[in-house]
PDBQT receptor file of N, H, CA, C and O in Angstrom, charges set to zero:
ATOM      1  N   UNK A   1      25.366 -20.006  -1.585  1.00  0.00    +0.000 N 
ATOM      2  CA  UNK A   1      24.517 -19.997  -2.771  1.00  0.00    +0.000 C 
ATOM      3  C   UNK A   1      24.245 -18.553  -3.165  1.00  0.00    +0.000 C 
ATOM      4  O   UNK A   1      23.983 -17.644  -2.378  1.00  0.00    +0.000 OA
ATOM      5  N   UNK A   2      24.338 -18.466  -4.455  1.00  0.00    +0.000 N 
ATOM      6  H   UNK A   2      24.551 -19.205  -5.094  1.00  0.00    +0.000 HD
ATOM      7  CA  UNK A   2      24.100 -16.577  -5.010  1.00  0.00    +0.000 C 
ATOM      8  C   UNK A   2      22.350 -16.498  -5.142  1.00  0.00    +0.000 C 
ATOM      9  O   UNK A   2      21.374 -17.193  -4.862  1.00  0.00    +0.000 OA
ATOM     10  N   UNK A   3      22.580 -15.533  -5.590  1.00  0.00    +0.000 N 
ATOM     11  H   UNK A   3      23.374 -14.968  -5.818  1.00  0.00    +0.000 HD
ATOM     12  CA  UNK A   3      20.969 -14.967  -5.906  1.00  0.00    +0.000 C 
ATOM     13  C   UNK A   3      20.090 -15.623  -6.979  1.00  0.00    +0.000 C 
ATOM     14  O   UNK A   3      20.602 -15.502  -8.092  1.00  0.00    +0.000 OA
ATOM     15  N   UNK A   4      19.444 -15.986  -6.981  1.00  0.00    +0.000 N 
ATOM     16  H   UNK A   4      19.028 -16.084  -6.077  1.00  0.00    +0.000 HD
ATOM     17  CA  UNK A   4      18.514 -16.003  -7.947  1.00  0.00    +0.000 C 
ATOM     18  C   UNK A   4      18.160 -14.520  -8.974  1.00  0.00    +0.000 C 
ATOM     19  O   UNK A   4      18.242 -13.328  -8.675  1.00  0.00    +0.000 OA
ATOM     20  N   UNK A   5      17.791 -15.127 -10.136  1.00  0.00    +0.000 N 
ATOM     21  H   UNK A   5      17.725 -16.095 -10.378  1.00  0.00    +0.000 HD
ATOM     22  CA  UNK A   5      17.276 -13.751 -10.930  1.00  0.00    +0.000 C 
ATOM     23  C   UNK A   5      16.242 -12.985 -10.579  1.00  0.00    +0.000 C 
ATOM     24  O   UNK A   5      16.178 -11.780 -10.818  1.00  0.00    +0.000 OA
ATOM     25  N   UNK A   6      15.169 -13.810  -9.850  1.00  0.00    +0.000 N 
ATOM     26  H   UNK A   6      15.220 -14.789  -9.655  1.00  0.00    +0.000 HD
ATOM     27  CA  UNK A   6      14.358 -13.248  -9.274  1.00  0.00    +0.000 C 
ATOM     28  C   UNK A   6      14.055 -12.552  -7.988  1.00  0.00    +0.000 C 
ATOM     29  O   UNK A   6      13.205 -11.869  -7.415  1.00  0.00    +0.000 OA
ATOM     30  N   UNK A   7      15.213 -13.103  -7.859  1.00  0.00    +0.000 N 
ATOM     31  H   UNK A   7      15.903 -13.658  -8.324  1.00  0.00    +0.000 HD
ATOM     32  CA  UNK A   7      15.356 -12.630  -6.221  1.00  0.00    +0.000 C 
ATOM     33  C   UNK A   7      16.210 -11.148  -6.539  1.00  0.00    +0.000 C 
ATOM     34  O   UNK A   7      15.938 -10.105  -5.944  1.00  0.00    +0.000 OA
ATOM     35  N   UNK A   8      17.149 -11.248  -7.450  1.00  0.00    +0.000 N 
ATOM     36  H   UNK A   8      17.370 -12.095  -7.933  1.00  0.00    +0.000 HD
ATOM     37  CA  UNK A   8      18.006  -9.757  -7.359  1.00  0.00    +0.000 C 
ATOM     38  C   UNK A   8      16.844  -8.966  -8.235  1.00  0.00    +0.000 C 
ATOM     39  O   UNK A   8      16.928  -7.792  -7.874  1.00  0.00    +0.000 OA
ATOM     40  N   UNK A   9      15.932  -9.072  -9.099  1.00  0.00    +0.000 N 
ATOM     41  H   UNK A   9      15.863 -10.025  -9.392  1.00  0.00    +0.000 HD
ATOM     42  CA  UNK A   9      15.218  -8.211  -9.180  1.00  0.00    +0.000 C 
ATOM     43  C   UNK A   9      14.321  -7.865  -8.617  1.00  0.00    +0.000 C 
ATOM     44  O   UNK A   9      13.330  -7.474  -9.233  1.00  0.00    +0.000 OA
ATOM     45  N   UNK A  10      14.357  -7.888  -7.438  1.00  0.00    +0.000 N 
ATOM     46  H   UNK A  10      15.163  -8.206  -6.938  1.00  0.00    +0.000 HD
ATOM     47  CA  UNK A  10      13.182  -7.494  -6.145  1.00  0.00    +0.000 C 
ATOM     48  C   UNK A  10      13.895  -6.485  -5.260  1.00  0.00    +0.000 C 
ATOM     49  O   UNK A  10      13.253  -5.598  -4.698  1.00  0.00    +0.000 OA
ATOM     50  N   UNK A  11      15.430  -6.624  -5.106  1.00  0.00    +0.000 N 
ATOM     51  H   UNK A  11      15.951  -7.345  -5.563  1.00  0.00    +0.000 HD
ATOM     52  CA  UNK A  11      16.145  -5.882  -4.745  1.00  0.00    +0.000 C 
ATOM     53  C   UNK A  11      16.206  -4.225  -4.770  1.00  0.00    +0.000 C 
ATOM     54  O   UNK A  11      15.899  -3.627  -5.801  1.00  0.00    +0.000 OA
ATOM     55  N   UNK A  12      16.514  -3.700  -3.883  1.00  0.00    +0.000 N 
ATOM     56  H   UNK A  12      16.764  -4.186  -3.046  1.00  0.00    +0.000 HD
ATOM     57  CA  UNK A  12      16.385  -1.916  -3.990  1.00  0.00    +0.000 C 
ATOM     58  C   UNK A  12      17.560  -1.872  -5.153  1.00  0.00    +0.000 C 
ATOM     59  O   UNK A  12      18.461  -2.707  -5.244  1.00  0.00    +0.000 OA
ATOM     60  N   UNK A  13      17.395  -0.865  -5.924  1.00  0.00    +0.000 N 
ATOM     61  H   UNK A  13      16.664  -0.187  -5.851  1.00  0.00    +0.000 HD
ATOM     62  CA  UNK A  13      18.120  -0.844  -7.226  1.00  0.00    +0.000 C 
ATOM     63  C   UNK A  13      19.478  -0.614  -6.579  1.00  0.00    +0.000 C 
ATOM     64  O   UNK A  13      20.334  -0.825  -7.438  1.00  0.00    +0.000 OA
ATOM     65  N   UNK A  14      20.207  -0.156  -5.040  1.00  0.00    +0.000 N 
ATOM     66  H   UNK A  14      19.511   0.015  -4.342  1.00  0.00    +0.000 HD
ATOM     67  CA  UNK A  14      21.178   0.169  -4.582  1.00  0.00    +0.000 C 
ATOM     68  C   UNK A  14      21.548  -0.899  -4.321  1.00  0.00    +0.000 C 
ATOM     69  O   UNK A  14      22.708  -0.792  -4.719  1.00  0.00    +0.000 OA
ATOM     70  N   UNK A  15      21.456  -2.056  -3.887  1.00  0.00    +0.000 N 
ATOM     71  H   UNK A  15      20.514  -2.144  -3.564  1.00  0.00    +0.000 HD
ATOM     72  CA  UNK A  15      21.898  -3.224  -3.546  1.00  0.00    +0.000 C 
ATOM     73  C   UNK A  15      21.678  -4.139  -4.782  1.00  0.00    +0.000 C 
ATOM     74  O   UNK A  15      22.403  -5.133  -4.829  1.00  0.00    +0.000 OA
ATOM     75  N   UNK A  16      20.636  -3.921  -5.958  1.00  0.00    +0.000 N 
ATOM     76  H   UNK A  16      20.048  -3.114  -5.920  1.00  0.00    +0.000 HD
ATOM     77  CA  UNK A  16      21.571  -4.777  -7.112  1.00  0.00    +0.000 C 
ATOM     78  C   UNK A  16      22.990  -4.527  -7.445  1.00  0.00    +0.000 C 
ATOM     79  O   UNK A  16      23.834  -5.400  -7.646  1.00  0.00    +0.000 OA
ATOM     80  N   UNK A  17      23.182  -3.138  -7.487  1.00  0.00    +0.000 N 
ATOM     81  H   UNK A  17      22.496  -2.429  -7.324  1.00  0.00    +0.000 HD
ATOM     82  CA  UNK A  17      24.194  -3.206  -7.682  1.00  0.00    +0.000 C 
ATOM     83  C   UNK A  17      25.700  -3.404  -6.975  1.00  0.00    +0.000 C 
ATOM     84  O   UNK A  17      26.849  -3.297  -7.404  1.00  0.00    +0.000 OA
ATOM     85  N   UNK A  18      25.108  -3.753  -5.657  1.00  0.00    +0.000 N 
ATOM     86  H   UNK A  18      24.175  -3.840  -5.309  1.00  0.00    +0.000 HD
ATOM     87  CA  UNK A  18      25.978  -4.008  -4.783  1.00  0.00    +0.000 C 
ATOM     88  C   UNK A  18      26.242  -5.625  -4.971  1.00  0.00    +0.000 C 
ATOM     89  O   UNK A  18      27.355  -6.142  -4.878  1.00  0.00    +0.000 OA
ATOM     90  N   UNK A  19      25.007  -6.336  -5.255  1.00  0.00    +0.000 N 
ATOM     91  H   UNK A  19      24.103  -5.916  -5.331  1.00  0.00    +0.000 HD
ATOM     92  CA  UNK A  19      25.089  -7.725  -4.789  1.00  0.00    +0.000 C 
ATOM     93  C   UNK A  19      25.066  -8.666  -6.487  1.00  0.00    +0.000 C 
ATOM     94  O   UNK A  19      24.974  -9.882  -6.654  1.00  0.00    +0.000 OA
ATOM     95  N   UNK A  20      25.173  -7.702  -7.411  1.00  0.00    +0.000 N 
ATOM     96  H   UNK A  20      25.248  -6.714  -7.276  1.00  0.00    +0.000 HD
ATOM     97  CA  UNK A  20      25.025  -8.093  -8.806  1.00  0.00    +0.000 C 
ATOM     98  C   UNK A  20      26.129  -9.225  -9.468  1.00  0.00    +0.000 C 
ATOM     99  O   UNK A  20      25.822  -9.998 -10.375  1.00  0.00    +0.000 OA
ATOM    100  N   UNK A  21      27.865  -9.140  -8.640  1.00  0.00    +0.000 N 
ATOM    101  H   UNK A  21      28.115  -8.512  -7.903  1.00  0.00    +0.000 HD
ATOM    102  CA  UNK A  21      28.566 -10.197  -8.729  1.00  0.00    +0.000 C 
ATOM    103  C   UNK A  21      27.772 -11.810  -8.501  1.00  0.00    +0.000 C 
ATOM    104  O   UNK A  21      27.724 -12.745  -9.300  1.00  0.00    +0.000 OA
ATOM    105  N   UNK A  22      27.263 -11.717  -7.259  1.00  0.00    +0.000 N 
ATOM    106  H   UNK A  22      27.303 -10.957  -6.610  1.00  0.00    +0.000 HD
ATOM    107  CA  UNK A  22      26.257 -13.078  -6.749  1.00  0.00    +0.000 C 
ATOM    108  C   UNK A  22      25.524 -13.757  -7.970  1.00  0.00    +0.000 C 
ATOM    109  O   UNK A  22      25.022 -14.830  -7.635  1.00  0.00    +0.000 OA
ATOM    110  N   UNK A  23      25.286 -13.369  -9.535  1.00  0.00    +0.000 N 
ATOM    111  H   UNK A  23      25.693 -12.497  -9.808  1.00  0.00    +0.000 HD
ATOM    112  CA  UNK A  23      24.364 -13.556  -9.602  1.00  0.00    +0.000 C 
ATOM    113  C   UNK A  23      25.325 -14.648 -10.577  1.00  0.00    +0.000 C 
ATOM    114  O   UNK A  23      26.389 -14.301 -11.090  1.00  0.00    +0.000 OA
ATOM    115  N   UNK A  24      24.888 -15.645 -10.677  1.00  0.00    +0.000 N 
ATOM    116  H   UNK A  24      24.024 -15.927 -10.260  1.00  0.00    +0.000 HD
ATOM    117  CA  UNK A  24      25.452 -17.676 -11.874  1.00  0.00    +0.000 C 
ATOM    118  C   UNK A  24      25.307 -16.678 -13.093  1.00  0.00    +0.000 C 
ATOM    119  O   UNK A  24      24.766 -15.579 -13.220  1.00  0.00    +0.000 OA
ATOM    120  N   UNK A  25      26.098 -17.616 -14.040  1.00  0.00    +0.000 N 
ATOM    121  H   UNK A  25      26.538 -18.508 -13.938  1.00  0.00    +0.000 HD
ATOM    122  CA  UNK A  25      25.956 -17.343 -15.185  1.00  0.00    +0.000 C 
ATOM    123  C   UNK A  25      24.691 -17.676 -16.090  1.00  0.00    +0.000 C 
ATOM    124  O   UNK A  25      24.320 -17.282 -17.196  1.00  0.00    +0.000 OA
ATOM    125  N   UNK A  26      24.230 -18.491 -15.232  1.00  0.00    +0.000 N 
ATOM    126  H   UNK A  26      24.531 -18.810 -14.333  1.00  0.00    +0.000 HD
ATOM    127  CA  UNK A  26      23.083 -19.061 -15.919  1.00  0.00    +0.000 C 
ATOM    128  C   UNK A  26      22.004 -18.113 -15.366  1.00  0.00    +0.000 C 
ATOM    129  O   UNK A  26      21.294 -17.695 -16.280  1.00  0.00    +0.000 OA
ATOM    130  N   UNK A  27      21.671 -17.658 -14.185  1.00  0.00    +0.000 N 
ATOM    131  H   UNK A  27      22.248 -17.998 -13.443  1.00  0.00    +0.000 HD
ATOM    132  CA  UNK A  27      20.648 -16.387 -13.214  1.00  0.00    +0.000 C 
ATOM    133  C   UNK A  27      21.378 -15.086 -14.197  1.00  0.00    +0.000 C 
ATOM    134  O   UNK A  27      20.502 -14.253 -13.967  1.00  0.00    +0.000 OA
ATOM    135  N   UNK A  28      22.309 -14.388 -15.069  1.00  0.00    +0.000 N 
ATOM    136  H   UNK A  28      23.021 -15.065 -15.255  1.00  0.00    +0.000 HD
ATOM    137  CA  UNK A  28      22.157 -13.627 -15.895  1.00  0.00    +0.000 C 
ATOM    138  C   UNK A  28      21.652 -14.125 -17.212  1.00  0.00    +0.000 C 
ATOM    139  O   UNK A  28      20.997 -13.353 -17.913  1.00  0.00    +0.000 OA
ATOM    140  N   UNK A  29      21.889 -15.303 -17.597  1.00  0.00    +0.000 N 
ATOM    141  H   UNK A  29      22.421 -15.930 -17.027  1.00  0.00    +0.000 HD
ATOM    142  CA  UNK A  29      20.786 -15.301 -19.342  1.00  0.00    +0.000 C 
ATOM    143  C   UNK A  29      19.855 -14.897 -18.769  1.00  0.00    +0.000 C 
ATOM    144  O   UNK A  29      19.364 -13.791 -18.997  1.00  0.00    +0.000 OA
ATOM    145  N   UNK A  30      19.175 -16.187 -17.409  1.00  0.00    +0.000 N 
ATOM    146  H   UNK A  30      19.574 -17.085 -17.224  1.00  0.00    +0.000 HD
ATOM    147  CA  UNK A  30      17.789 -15.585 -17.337  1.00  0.00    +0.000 C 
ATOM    148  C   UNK A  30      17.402 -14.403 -17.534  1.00  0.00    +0.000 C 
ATOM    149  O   UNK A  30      16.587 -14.248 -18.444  1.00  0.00    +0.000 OA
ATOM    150  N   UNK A  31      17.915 -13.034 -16.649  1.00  0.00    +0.000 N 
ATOM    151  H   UNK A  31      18.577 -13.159 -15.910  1.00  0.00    +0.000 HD
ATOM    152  CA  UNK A  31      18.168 -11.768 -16.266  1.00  0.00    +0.000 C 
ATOM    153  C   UNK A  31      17.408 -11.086 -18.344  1.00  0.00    +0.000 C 
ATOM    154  O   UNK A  31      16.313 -10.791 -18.825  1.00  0.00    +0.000 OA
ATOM    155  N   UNK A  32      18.764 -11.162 -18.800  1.00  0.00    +0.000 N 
ATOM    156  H   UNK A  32      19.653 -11.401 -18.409  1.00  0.00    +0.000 HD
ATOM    157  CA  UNK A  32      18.804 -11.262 -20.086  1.00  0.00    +0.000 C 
ATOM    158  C   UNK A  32      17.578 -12.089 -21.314  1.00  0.00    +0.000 C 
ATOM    159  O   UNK A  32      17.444 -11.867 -22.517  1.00  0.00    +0.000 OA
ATOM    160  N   UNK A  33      17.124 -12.687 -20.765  1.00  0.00    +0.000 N 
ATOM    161  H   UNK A  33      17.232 -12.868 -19.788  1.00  0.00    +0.000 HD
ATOM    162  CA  UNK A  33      16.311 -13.357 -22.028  1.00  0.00    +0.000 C 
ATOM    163  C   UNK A  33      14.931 -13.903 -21.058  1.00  0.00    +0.000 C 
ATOM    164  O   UNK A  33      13.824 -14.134 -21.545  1.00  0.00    +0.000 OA
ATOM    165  N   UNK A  34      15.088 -13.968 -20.393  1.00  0.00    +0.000 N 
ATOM    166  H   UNK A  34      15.987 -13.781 -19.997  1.00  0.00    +0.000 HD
ATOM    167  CA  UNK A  34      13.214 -14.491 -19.379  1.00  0.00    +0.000 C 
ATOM    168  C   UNK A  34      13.006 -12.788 -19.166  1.00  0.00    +0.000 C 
ATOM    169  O   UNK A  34      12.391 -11.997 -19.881  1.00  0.00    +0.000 OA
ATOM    170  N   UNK A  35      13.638 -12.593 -18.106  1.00  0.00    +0.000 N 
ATOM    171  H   UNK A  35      14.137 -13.236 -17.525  1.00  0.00    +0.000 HD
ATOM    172  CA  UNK A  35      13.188 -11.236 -17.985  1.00  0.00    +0.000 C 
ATOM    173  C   UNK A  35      13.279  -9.946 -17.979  1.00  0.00    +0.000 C 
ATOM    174  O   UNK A  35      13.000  -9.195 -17.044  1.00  0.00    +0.000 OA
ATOM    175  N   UNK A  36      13.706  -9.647 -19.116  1.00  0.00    +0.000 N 
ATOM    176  H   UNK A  36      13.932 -10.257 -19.876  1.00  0.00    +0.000 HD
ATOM    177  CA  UNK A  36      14.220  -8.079 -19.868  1.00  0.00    +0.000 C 
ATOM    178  C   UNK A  36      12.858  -7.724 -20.340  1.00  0.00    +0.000 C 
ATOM    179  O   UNK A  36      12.989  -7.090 -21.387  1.00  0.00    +0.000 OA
ATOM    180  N   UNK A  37      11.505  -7.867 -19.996  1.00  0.00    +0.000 N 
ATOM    181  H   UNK A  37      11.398  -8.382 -19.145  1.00  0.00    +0.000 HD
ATOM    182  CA  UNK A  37      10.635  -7.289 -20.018  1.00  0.00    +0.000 C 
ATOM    183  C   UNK A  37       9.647  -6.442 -19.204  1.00  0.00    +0.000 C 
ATOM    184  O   UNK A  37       8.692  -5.681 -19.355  1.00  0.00    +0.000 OA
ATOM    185  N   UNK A  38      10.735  -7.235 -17.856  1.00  0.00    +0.000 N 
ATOM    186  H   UNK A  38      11.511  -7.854 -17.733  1.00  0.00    +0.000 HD
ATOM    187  CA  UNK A  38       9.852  -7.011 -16.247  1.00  0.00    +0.000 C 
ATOM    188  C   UNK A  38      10.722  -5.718 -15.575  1.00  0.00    +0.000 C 
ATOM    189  O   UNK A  38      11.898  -5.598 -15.229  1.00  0.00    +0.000 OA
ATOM    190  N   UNK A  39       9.777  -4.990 -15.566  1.00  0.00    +0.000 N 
ATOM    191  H   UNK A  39       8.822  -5.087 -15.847  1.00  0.00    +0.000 HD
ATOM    192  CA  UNK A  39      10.345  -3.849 -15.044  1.00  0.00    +0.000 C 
ATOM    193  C   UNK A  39       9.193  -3.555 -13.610  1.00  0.00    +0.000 C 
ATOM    194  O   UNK A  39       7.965  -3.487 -13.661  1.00  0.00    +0.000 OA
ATOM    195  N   UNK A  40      10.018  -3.433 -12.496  1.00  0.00    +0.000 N 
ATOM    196  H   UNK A  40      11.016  -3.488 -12.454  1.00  0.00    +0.000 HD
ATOM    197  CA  UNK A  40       9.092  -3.121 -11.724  1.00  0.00    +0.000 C 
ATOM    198  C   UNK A  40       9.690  -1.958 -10.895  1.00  0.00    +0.000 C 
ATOM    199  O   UNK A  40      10.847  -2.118 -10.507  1.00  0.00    +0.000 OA
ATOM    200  N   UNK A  41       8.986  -0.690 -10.539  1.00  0.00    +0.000 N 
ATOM    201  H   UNK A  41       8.046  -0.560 -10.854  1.00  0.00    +0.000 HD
ATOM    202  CA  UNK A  41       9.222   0.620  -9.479  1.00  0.00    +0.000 C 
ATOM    203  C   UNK A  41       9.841   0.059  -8.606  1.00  0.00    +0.000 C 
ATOM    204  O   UNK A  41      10.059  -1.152  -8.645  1.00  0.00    +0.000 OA
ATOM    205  N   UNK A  42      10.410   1.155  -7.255  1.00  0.00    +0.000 N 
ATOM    206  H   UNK A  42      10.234   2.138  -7.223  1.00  0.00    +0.000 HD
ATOM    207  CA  UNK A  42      11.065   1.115  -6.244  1.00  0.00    +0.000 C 
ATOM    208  C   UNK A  42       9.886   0.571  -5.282  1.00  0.00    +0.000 C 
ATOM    209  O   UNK A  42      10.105  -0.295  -4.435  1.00  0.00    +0.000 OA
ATOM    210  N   UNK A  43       8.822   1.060  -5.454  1.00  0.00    +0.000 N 
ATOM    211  H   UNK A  43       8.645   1.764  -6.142  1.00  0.00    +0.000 HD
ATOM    212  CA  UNK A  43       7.951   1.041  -4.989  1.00  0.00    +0.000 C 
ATOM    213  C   UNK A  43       6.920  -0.601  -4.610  1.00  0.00    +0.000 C 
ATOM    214  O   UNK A  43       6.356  -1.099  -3.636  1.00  0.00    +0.000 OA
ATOM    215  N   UNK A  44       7.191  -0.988  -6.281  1.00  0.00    +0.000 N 
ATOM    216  H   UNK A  44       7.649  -0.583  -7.073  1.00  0.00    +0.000 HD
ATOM    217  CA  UNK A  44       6.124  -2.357  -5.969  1.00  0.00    +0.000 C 
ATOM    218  C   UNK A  44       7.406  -3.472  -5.783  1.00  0.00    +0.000 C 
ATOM    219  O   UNK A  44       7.046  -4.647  -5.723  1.00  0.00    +0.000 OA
ATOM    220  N   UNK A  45       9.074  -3.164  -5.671  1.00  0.00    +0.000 N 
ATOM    221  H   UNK A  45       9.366  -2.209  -5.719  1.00  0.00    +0.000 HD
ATOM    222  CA  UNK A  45       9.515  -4.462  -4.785  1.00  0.00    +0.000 C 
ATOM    223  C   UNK A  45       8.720  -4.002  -4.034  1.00  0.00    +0.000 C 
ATOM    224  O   UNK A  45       7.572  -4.239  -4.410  1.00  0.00    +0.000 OA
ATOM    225  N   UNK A  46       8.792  -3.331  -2.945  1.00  0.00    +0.000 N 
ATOM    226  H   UNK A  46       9.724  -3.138  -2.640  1.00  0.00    +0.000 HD
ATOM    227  CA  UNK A  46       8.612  -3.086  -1.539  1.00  0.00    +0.000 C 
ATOM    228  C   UNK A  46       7.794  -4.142  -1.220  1.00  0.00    +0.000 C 
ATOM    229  O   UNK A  46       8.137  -5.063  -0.478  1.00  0.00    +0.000 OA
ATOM    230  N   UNK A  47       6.264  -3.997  -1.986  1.00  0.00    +0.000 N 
ATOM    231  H   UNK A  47       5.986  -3.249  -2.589  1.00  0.00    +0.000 HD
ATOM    232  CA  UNK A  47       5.261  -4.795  -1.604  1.00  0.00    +0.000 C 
ATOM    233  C   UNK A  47       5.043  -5.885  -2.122  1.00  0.00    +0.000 C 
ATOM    234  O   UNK A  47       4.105  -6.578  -1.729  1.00  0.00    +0.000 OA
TER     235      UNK A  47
């Protein structure tokens, strides 16, 4: 099973882009249209 959208945006920005193939076609609209507003630091994945 691939990633969820939410799950690869929790990701260290080095491993989205490692693991960014994983993600359905349907987990990129989301990506694209739910959440192209959510931007979060390196910092608050962490926590």
């Amino acid at each position: 099973m691939g990633l969820s959208a939410l799950e690869w945006i929790l990701l260290p920005e080095d491993e989205q882009e490692k693991r960014g193939s994983e993600l359905s076609p349907e987990e990129c609209r989301k990506l694209r249209m739910e959440y192209s507003e959510l931007y979060l630091t390196e910092e608050q994945k962490i926590t």
